[in-house]
Structures are given as C-alpha cells and as structure tokens.
C-alpha positions as CSV (number, residue, x, y, z in Angstrom):
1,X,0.0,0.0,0.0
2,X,1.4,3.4,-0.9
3,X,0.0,6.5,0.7
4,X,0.4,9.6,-0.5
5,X,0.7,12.7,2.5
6,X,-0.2,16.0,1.9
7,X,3.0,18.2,3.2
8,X,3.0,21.4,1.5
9,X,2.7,23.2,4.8
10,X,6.1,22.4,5.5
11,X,6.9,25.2,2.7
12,X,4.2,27.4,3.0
13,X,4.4,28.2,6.9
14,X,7.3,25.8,8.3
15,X,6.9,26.8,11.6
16,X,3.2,26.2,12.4
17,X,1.2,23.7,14.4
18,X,0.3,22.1,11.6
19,X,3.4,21.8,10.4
20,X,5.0,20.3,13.9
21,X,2.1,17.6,13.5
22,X,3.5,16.9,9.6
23,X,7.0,16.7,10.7
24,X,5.7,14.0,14.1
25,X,3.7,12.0,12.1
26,X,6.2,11.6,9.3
27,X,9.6,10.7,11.2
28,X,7.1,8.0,12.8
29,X,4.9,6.8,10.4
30,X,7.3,4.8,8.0
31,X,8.9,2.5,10.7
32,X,5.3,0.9,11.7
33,X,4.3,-1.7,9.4
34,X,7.4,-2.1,6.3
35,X,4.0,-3.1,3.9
36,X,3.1,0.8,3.9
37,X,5.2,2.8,2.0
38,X,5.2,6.3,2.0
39,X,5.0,9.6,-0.6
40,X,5.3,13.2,0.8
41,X,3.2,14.8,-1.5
42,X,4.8,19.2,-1.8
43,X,3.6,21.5,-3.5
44,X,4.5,25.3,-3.6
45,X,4.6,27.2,-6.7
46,X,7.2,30.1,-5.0
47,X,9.5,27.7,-2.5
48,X,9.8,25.0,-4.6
49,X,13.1,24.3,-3.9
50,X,12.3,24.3,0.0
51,X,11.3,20.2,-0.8
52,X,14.9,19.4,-1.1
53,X,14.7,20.1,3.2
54,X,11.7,17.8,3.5
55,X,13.4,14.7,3.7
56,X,12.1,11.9,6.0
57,X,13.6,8.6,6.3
58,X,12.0,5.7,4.1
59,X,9.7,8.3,2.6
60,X,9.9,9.3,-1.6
61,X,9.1,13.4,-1.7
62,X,6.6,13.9,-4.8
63,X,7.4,17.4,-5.5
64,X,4.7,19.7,-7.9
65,X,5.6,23.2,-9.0
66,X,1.8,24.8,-10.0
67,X,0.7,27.8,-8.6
68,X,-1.8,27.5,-5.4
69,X,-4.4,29.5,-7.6
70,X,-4.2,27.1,-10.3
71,X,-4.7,23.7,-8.2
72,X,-7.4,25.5,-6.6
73,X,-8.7,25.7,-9.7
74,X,-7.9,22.2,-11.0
75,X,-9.1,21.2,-7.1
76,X,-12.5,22.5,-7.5
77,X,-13.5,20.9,-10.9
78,X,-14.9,16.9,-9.9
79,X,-14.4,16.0,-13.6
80,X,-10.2,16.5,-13.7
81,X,-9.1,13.6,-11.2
82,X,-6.2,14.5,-10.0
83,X,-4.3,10.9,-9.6
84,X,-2.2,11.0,-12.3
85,X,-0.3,13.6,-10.1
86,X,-0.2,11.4,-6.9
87,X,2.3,8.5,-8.6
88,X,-0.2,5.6,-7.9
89,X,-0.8,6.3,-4.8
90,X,-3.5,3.9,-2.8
91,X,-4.7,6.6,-0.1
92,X,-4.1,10.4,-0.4
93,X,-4.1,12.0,3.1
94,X,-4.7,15.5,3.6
95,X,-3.9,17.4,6.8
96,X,-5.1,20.0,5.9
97,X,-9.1,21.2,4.4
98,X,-8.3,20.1,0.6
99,X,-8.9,16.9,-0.7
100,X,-8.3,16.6,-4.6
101,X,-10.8,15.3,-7.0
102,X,-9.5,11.5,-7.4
103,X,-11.1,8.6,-9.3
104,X,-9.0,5.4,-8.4
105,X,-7.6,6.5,-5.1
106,X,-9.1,6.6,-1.5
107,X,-8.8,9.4,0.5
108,X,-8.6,10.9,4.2
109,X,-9.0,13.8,5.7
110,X,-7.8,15.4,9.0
111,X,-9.8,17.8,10.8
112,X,-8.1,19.9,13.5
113,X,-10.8,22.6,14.4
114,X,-14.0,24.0,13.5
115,X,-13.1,27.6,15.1
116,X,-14.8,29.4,11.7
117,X,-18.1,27.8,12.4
118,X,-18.3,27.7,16.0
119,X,-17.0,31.5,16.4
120,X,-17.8,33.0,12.9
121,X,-17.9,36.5,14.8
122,X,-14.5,36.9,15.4
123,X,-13.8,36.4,11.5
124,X,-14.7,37.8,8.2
125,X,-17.6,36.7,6.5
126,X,-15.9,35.9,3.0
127,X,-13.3,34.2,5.4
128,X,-15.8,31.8,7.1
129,X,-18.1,30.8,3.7
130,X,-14.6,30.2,2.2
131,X,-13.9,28.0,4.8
132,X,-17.2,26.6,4.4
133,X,-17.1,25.4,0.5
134,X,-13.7,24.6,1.1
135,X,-14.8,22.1,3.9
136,X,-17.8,21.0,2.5
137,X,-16.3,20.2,-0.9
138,X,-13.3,17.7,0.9
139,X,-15.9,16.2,2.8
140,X,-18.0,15.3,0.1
141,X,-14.3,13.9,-1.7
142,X,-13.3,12.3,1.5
143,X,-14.1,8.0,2.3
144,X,-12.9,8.7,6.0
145,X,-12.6,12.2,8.4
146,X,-10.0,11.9,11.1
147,X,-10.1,14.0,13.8
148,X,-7.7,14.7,16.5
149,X,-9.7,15.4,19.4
150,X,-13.4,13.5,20.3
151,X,-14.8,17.8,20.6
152,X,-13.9,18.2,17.2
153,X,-15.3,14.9,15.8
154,X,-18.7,16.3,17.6
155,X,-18.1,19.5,15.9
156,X,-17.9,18.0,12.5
157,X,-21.1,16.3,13.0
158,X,-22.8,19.3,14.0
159,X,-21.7,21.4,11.4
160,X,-21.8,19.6,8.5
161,X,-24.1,16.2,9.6
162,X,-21.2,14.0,8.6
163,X,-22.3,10.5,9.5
164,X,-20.4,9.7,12.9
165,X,-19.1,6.4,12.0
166,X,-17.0,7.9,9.2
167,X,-14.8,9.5,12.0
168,X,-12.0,8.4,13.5
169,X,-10.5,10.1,16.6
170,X,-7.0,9.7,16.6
171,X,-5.4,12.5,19.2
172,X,-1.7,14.1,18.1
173,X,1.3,12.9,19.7
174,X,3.2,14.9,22.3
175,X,7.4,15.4,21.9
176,X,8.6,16.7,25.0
177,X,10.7,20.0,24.3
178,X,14.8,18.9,25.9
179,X,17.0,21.3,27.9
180,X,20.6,20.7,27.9
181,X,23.4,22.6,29.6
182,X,24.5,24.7,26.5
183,X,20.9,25.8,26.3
184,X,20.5,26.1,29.5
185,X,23.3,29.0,29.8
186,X,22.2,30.7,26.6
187,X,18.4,31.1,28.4
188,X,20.1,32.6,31.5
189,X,21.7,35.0,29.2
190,X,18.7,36.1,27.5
191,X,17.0,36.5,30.8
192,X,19.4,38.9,32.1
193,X,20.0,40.9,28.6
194,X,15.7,41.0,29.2
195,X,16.1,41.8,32.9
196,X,13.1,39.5,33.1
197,X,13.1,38.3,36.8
198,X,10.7,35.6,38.3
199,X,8.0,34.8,38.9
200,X,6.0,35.7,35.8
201,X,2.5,34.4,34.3
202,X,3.7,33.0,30.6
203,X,0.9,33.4,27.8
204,X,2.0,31.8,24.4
205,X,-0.4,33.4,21.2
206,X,-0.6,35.1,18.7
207,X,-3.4,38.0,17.9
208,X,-6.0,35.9,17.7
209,X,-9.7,36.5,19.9
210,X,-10.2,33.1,20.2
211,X,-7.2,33.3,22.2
212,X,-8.8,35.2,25.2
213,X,-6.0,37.8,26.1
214,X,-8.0,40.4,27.2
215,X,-9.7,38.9,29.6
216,X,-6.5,37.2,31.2
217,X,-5.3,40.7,31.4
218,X,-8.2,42.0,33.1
219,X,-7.9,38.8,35.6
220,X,-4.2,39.8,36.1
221,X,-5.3,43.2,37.1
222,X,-7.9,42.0,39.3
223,X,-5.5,39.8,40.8
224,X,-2.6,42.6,41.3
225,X,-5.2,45.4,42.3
226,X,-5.5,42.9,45.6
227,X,-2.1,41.8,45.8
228,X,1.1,43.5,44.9
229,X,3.2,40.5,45.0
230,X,1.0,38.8,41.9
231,X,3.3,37.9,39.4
232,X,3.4,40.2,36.3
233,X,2.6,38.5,32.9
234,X,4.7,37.6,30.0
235,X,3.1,37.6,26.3
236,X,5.1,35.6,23.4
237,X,4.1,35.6,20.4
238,X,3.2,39.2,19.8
239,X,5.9,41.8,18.9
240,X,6.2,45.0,20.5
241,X,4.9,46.6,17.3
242,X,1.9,44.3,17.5
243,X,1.0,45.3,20.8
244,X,1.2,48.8,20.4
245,X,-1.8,48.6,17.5
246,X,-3.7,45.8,20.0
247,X,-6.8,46.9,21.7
248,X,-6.1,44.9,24.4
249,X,-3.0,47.0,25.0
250,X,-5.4,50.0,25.7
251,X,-7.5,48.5,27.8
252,X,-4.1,47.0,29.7
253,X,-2.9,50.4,30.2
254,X,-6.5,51.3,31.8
255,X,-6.4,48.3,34.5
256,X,-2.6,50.0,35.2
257,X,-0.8,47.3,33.5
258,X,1.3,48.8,31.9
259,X,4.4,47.9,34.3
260,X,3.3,44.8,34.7
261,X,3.1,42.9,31.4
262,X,6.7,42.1,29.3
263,X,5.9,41.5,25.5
264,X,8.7,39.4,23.7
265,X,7.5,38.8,20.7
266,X,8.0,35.7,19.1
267,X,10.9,33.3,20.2
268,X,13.4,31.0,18.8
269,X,12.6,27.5,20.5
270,X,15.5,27.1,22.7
271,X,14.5,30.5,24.5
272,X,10.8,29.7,24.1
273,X,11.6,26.3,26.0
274,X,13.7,28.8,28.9
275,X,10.5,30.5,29.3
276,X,7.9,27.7,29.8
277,X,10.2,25.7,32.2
278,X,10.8,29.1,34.5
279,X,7.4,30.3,34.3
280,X,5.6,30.1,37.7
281,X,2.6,28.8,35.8
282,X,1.2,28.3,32.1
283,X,-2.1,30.5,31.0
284,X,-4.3,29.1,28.7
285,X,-7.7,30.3,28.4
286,X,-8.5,30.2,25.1
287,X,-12.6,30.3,23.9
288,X,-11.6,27.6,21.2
289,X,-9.3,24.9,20.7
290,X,-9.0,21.8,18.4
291,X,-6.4,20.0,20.8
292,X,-3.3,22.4,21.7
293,X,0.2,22.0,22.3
294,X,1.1,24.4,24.9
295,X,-0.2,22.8,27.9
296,X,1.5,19.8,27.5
297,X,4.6,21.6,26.9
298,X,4.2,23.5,30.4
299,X,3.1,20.1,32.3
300,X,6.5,18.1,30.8
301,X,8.3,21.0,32.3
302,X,6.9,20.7,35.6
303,X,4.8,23.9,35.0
304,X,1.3,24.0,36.4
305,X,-1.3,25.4,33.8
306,X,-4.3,27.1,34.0
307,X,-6.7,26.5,31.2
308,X,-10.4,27.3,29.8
309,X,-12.7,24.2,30.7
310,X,-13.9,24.7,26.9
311,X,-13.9,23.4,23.3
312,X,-10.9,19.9,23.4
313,X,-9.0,21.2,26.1
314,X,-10.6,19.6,29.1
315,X,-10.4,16.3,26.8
316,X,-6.0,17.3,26.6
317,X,-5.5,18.4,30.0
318,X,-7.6,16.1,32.1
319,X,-7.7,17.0,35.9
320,X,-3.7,18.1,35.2
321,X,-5.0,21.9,34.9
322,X,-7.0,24.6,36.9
323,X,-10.0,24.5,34.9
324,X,-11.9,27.8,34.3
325,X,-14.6,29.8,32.7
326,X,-12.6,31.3,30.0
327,X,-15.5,33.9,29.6
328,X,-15.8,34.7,33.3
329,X,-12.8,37.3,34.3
330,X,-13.7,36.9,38.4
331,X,-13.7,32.9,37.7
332,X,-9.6,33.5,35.7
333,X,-8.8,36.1,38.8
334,X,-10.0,33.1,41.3
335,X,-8.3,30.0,39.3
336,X,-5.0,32.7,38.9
337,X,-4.7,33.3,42.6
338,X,-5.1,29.4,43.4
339,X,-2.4,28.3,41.2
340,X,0.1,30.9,42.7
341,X,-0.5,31.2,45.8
342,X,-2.1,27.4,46.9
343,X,1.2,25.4,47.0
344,X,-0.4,22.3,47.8
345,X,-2.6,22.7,44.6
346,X,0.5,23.7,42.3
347,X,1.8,20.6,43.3
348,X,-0.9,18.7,42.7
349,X,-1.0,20.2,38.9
350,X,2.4,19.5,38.5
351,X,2.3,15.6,39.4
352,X,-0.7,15.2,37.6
353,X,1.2,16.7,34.3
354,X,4.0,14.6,34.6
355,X,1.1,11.8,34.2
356,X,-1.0,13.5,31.5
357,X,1.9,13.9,29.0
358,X,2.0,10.2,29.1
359,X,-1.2,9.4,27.3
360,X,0.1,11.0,24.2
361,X,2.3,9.6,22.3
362,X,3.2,9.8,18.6
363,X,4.2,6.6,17.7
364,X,1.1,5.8,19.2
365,X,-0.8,8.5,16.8
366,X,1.2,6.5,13.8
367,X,-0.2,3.2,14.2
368,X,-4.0,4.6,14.9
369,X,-2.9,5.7,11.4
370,X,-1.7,3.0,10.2
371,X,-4.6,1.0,11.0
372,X,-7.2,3.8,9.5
373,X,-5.2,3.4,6.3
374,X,-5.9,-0.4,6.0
375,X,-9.0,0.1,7.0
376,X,-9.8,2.8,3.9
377,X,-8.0,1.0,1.1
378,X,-10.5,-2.4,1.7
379,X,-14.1,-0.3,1.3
C-alpha cells in the first residue's frame, strides 16, 4: 500500500502547528508496518526548492511546481481527477481542508478545528463561507474524516451532519521540548539581557480573539489590584509593534498594566523552551481549541497550567489543569490566585502533568494511522 501525504505546509508556513504535527507523524509513520510505503506529497509554486529540506527517512518526496491558484482551480473541478499527479498512490491523506478530486484513489482527511463555524464573529464573512465550501467540498471527496480530538469529531457532525461512523479520533502525539546545559546558559543570558526576573504568568499566542487575552489581562489586574506580589505577565508571540496597535494593550494600560506585562514577541525555540520551564505557571484560556500544544509543553516541564474548561482542552489536560470559565474574568482572577498562591494545589497540577503527558504519544498516533489506512483501502 502506498499513501500519499499532503506536506506542503512544511513550505508554505514551516513553523506552524500544523506543520509540527506533519514533521511528528512523518519521522514515525514509515517504521510501523514495512507493507506501507510512503509519498510526501509538496507542492508550492514560489519555494519549490524548499522540498529538497523535507526529507524523512524511508519516505519518496513527490514534488509539484503549480501555482496554489491554479490547483485551486484544478481542485475545484470533480471532472479532472487529480491521480495522475499522486504516482499511484492507494490513499491520499490531507492534513489539511483540501482533498483533490480522485477517481481510483481513496482518500482521508484530517480535521483539527472548526473555530470558523463555532465563532464566525471573530472572522470575516468571506473568510468563514470560504472555509465553508472549502470544507464541505473535501468532505464530500473524502471516504474517511479523522479527527484529532473526540470535541472536534462532535463538531464535524454538528456542522456539516457528517455521518459519525466515518470519523476516526485519533489525538496528536506529544514530543517533549529537551534542555541541555549549553541551552541552559544561553536562556540565563537572555533572561538577564531582558532583565526578566521571576516569577511571571507566561501566555504563548498570537493576535488571535479566540485566544482570550483580554480577559487574562483583566484577571491579572484583578489579581494585582488585591495583591502587589502577583506575578506580572509575559506575552510571546506578539511583537512589541503588535502590541502597540492591539486593543487589548489599551484596555491594559487602563487596568494600570502597563508595568506589569513584558511582550517578547515571538521566540526562537530554545528560549521559548527557557521561558515555559521558569514560568511560575502556564495560561491558557483560550474560547476555542481543536487540541493544543502548549499545555503539554508546560506540564512536561513541571509547569502547572491554567486553562479554559472549553472546546478539546478539558479532553488534553484532564484534571492536570486549573479549569476555568474562560468567559468569566472573576472565575480566571479566582483560578490565577489558586495556582500561585495554593502550594499544595500547584503541586498537585504538577504531578498530575507529569502523568498526562504520558497518554500521548506519537508513535502511538502512527499506528491509529496506520490502521485507518488499512481500514480505507479495503471499502
């Protein structure tokens, strides 16, 4: 059996989510069963020579050069199968919305979120109907959906009526970030070049809503207006220039934040990795969530994490997190003081991490896919 994999994010935006679940599942996908072989399937009209970087071991890279607007084109149009591009390929496996018009291959699709259809006012409304015929045109292409959280399976079926027993959960694996010495000594030298000192809140986003900054900020003013000694709050993700054009910055400077929130923008990962395992906890209160990462980041570090008891990540963090009402600031204020202050709780958070992380494994992920591909290739 050959399956083809969809990679092209690996060009287009290298260092994504997405892209880190690409990169997991491909380094572990090929050494599961030797009867599956493997294609990594790139396309990218403008970094076309990028491919050359994508090698995986016991993989063959299938490499296109057509520009995105002409295989959306091609994509769109049922009638113009699109196998004779896929080099006989059994199963083509998107990770992403797009499944290709095929006649003599099965396909599968991954669905992470449904964040345009559960929240469409935080987006444009030619953004979300885009999304729309995009998602409704792969699912109508697709023999199997996998998705990699049980919320989003139920989200699928409640925004599109796909028939249940056509998904497959299958949750992503988890690759603990490592410290070493060397690294180690380079994120003590960025802390003092920063004069960051402990202990700080960490928040890990971009500008994104969903994300639920503004209200962490309130809670952190809350939380400082009744005790001085609250930690101050650290935002990656968002550069100084960002912040400056960001609402939430405004409303910051109201609560009398302004000396007590440190933006550093976004992070090469060895720093990144500094900041989770020194942060006195991990916030995460996002509205809306497909799995996420972050968490489980925090909790392999011996981080405690607060988190919003919404969308998938109850289903991630299990009782390893301070759940809260992301909507509700005085709920975040009351969850925020807990964590710091309640040692016997932090520790609590922090032992029950160590056993979280456990349950997700990639390797694990990569024979649940494995098994769906046998699966689709015999319907």
């Amino acid at each position: 059996m050959n399956v083809s994999i969809d990679a092209s994010c690996l060009l287009v935006n290298p260092y994504s989510g997405l892209s880190e679940v690409v990169r997991n599942l491909l380094l572990n996908l090929p050494g599961i069963d030797d009867n599956v072989k493997f294609t990594v399937f790139l396309n990218y009209f403008r970094r076309h020579e990028g491919g050359d970087l994508c090698q995986y071991p016991n993989t063959e890279n299938n490499c296109l050069k057509i520009p995105r607007r002409i295989i959306d084109i091609l994509w769109k149009i049922d009638r113009l199968p699109f196998d004779i591009f896929l080099k006989e390929a059994d199963i083509f496996h998107s990770l992403y919305l797009q499944v290709p018009p095929v006649k003599n291959i099965k396909t599968i699709l991954t669905i992470h979120d449904c964040r345009h259809f559960a929240l469409p006012e935080l987006y444009h409304d030619k953004e979300v109907e885009r999304y729309r015929r995009i998602m409704e045109t792969a699912l109508r292409r697709t023999d199997m959906v996998a998705t990699v959280s049980e919320f989003t399976m139920r989200e699928v079926v409640k925004y599109f009526s796909f028939p249940e027993e056509r998904i497959k959960v299958i949750h992503n694996g988890f690759s603990p970030r490592m410290l070493d010495e060397k690294i180690s000594h380079k994120i003590d030298g960025w802390f003092e070049n920063n004069k960051l000192t402990q202990p700080y809140l960490l928040y890990i986003g971009a500008q994104d809503p969903r994300k639920n900054l503004e209200r962490l900020v309130a809670a952190v003013a809350l939380c400082r207006s009744e005790k001085r000694d609250f930690p101050l709050l650290v935002i990656a993700g968002i550069s100084p220039e960002q912040w400056t054009k960001n609402a939430v910055a405004d409303k910051a400077k109201k609560l009398g934040m302004h000396d007590s929130i440190f933006i550093c923008g976004e992070l090469e990962e060895d720093i990144l990795t500094g900041l989770i395992k020194n942060a006195h906890a991990l916030c995460y209160v996002s509205l809306y969530e497909g799995f996420g990462f972050p968490p489980l980041d925090a909790m392999s570090m011996g981080v405690p994490v607060i988190a919003g008891k919404s969308s998938s990540i109850p289903e991630v963090t299990g009782q390893a997190a301070c759940l809260v009402d992301p909507m509700n600031v005085d709920d975040i204020s009351n969850g925020l003081n807990k964590i710091v202050y309640n040692s016997i709780y932090r520790q609590m958070l922090i032992d029950e991490g160590y056993k979280q992380v456990k349950i997700f494994s990639w390797e694990k992920a990569a024979t649940e896919y494995i098994n769906l591909y046998k699966e689709v290739v015999a319907l």
